[in-house]
N, C-alpha and C positions, 0 to 999 in steps of 0.2 A: 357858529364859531365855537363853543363852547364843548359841540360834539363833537369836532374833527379835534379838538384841542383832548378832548377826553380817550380819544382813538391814539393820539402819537403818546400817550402819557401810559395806557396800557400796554400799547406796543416797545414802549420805554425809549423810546425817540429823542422825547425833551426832557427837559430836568424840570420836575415839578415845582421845587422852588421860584426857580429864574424864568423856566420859560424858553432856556437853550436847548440847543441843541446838544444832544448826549451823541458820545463817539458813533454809536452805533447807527445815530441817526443821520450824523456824518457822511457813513459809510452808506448808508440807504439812499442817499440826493445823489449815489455814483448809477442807480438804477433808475431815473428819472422818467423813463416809461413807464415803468410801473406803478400803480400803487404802492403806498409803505407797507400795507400788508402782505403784498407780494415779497416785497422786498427785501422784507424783515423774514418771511417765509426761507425764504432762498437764501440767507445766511444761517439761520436755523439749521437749514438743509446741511452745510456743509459742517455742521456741528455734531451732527445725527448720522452723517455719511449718508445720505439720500439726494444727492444732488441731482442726478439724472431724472429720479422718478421728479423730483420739485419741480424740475424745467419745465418737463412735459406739462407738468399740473398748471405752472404759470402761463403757458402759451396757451394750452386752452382756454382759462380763465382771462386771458389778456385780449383774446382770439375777436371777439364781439361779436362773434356767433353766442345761441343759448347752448348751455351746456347738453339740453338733452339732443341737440343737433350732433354732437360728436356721436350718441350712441343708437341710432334712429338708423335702422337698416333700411339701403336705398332700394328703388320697387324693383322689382325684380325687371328685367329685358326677355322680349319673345326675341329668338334668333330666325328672322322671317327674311331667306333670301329673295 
């Protein structure tokens, strides 16, 4: 508990004092498939003007494939009529 509580507290989620929820974290429960690190990502994103590359990055990391699955070239095919 205390480590998922120490994850939305750096991602600035909740209000350290109370325990609420801070605007941004508001806006994160609108992304609800994602993780808040994604989510928090992806509004970053739009702060930085990297939205597009962010998406890509979420889908694959949302994906539940492993990541080195994305970059694993497929075997090659013999063209044997």
């Amino acid at each position: 508990m205390d480590n998922a509580k120490n994850k939305l507290l750096l991602l600035n989620l909740i209000n350290e004092k109370t325990g609420e929820l801070t605007i941004l974290g508001k806006l994160c429960t609108c992304f609800n498939k994602y993780s808040p690190m994604i989510s928090r990502m992806l509004f970053a994103a739009y702060y930085y003007d990297v939205v597009p590359e962010c998406i890509i990055i979420a889908v694959m990391l949302n994906s539940g494939n492993s990541l080195m699955d994305w970059f694993i070239k497929p075997p090659k095919t013999s063209n044997k009529n």
